[in-house]
C-alpha positions as CSV (number, residue, x, y, z in Angstrom):
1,X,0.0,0.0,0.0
2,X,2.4,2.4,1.0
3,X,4.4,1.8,-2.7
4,X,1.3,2.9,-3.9
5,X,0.5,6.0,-2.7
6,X,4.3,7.1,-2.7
7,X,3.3,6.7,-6.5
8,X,0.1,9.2,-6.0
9,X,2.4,11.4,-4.1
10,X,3.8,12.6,-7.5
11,X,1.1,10.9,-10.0
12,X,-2.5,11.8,-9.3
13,X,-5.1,8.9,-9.3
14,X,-7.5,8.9,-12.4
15,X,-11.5,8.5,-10.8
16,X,-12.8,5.2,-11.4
17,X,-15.1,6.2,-14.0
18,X,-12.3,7.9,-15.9
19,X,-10.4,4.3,-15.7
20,X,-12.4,1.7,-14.3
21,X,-11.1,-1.4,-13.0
22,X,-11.3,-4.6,-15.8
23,X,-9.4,-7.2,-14.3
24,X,-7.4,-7.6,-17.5
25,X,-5.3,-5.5,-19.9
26,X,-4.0,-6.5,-23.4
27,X,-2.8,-2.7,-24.0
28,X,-0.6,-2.1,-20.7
29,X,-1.4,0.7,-18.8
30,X,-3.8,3.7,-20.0
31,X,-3.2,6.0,-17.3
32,X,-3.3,9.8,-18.4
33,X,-1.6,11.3,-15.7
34,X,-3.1,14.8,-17.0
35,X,-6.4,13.0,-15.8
36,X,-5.3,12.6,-12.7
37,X,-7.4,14.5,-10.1
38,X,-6.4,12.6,-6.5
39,X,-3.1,12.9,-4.9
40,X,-1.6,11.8,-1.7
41,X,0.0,14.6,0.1
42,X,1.2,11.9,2.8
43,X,0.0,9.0,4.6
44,X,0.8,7.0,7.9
45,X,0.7,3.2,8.5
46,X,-1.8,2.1,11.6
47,X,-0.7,-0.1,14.2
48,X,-0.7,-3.2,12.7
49,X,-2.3,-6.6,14.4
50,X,-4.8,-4.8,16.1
51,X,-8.6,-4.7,15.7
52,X,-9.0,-1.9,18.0
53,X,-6.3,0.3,16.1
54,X,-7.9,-0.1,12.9
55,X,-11.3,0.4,14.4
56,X,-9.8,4.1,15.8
57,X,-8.4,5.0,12.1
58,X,-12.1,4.0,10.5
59,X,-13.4,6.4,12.8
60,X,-11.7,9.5,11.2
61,X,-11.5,8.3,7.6
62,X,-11.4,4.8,4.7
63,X,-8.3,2.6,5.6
64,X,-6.2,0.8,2.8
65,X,-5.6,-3.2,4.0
66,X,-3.9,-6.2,2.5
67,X,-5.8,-9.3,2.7
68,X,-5.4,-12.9,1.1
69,X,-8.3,-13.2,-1.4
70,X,-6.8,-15.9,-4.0
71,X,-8.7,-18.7,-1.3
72,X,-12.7,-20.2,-2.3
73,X,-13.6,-18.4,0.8
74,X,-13.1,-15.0,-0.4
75,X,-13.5,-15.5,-4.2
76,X,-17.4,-16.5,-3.5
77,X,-18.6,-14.5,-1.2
78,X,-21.9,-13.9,-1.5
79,X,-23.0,-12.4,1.7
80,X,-22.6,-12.3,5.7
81,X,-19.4,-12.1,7.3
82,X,-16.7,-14.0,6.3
83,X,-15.4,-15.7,10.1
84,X,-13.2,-18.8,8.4
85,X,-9.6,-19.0,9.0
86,X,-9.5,-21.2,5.4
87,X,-9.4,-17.6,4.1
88,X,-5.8,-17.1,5.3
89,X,-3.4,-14.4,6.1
90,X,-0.9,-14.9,2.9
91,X,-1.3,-11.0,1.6
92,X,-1.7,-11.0,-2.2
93,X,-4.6,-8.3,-2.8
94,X,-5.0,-4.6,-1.9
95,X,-8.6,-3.0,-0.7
96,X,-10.2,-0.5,1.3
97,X,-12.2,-0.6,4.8
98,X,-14.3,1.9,5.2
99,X,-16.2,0.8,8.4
100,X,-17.3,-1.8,10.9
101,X,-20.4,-3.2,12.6
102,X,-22.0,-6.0,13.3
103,X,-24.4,-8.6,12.1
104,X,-26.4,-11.8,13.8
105,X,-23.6,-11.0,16.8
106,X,-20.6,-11.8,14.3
107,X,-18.2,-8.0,14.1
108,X,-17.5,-7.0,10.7
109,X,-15.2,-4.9,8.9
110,X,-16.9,-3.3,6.3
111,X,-14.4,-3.9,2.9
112,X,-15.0,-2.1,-0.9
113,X,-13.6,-4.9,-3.1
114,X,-12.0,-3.5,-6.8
115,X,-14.2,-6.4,-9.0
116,X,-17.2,-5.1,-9.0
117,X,-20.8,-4.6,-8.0
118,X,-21.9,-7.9,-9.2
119,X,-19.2,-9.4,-6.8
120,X,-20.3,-10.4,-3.2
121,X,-22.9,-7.6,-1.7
122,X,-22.7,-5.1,-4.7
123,X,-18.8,-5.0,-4.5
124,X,-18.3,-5.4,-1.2
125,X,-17.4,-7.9,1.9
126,X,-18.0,-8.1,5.5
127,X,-14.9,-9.3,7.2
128,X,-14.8,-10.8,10.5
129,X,-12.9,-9.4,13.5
130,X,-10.6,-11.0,14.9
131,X,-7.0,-10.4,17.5
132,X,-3.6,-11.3,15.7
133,X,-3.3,-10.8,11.5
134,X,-6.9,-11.0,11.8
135,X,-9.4,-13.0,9.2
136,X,-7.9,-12.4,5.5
137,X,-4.7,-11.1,7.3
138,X,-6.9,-7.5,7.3
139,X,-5.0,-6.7,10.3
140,X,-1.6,-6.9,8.8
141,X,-0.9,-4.0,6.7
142,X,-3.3,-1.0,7.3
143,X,-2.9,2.2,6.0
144,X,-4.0,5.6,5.2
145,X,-2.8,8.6,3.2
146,X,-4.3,12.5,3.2
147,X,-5.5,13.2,0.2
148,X,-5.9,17.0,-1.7
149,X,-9.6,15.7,-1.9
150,X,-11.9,15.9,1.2
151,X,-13.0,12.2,2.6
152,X,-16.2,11.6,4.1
153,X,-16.3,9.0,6.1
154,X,-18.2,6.1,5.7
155,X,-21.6,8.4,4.8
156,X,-22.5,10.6,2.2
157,X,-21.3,14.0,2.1
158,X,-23.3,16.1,4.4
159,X,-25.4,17.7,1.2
160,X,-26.7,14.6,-0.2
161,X,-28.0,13.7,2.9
162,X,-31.8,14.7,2.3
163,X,-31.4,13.0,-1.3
164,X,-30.1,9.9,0.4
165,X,-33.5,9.7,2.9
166,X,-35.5,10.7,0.2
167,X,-34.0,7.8,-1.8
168,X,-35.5,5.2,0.8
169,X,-38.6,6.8,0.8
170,X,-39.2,6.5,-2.9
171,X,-39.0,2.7,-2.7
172,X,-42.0,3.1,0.1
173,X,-44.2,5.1,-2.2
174,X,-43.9,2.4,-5.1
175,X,-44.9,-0.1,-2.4
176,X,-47.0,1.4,-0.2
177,X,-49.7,4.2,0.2
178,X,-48.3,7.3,0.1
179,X,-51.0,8.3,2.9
180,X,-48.5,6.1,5.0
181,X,-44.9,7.7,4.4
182,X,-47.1,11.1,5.1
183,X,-48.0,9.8,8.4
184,X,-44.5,8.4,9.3
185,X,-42.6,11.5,8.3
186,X,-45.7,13.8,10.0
187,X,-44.7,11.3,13.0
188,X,-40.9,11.8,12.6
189,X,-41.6,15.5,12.7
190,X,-40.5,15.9,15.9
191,X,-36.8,14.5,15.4
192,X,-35.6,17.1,13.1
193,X,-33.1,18.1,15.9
194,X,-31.6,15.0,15.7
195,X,-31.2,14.7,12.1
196,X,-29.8,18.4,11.9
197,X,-27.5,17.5,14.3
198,X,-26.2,13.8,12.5
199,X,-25.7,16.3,9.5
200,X,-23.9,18.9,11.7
201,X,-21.7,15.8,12.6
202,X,-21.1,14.6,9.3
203,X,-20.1,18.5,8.1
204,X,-17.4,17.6,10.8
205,X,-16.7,14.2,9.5
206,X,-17.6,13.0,12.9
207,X,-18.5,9.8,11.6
208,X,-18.9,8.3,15.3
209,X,-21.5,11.2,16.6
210,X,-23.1,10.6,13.4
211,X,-24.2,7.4,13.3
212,X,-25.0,7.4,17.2
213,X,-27.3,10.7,15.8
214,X,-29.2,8.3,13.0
215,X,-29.4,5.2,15.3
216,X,-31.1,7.7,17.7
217,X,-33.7,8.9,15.0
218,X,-34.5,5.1,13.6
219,X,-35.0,3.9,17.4
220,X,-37.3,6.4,18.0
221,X,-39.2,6.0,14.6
222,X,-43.0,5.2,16.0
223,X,-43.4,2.2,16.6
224,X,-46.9,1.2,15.3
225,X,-46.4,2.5,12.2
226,X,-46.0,-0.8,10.2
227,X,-44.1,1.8,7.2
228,X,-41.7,3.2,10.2
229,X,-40.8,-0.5,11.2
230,X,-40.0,-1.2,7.7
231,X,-37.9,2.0,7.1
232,X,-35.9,2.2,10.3
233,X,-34.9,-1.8,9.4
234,X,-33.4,-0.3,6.2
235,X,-31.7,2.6,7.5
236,X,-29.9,0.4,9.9
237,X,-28.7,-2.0,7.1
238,X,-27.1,1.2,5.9
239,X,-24.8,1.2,9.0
């Protein structure tokens, strides 16, 4: 990782849809570096072998890791979390965390995958946690770098926010009466505080205050409003 973004120190990553990734390449490499729009102006290595450590550098921003991923484990994912040893700690493939959680008790680091959207859950994997190199070896090798391009963390930037809840909505109104997505945002009404205040946090790229901010607003969604149950399920799949 850190090879690589020595390279970006003084050649400026392309976006991906300037030059996607194909998995192949039978005319070398394309790269325009007069494309180029993201460069590293330096980067730091996190402690390695330690959940926690990593945990603390997701907090503030995406983290670069080396995992194994030439094992059947990894190669068909689907979905879940991936908790198997069998997927071992040999490093051979570069990719990003960009958060944790947990799911049916197992913790998870959240990992953006380079082949794909039609690979395991729309391009990426749920990684279990795990003392030592950790599962894939994710523990190993993480790093970071600062970029001349604002990161969010984790969420979308702060003004997309309202498009991203409107965006759930709009897949209540296909299926449901719209008199009922009136009646749980009339109901919601109240929690406007708290969602100003999850934006407020994500302006600050306080990606913990945020999520404790949305996780507030979704528990307190009514409760007998059967379109409520349904949304705040989504929202926290979002975590």
């Amino acid at each position: 990782m850190d090879n690589g973004f020595t390279y970006a120190e003084t050649d400026p990553l392309e976006t991906e849809e300037e030059y996607p990734y194909k998995g192949y390449s039978f005319k070398g490499c394309q790269y325009k570096k007069g494309d180029g729009v993201v460069g590293v102006k330096s980067f730091f290595d996190v402690t390695p072998n330690s959940p926690d450590q990593l945990k603390a550098a997701l907090d503030k921003q995406p983290v670069s890791v080396a995992i194994q991923a030439n094992t059947v484990v990894f190669q068909t994912y689907k979905k879940g979390v991936i908790t198997s040893e069998k997927c071992g700690v040999k490093l051979d493939h570069g990719v990003l965390a960009v958060g944790y959680g947990t799911e049916d008790g197992n913790e998870y680091f959240l990992v953006k995958n380079s082949w794909g959207p039609t690979w395991g859950e729309e391009g990426y994997v749920k990684i279990g946690v795990a003392d030592g190199a950790g599962i894939c070896g994710i523990n190993s090798q993480p790093s970071a770098p600062e970029t001349n391009v604002p990161t969010t963390v984790g969420l979308p930037p702060a003004k997309s926010v309202p498009d991203f809840v409107a965006g759930l909505l709009d897949a209540f109104v296909e299926e449901n009466k719209l008199t009922e997505v009136e009646a749980c945002f009339n109901g919601a009404k109240p929690l406007e505080a708290d969602i100003a205040a999850a934006i407020k946090c994500i302006e600050n790229k306080d990606n913990a205050g945020a999520i404790a901010q949305i996780q507030a607003v979704v528990a307190a969604f009514p409760a007998e409003l059967s379109t409520c149950k349904n949304l705040s399920t989504d929202v926290m799949a979002v975590e």
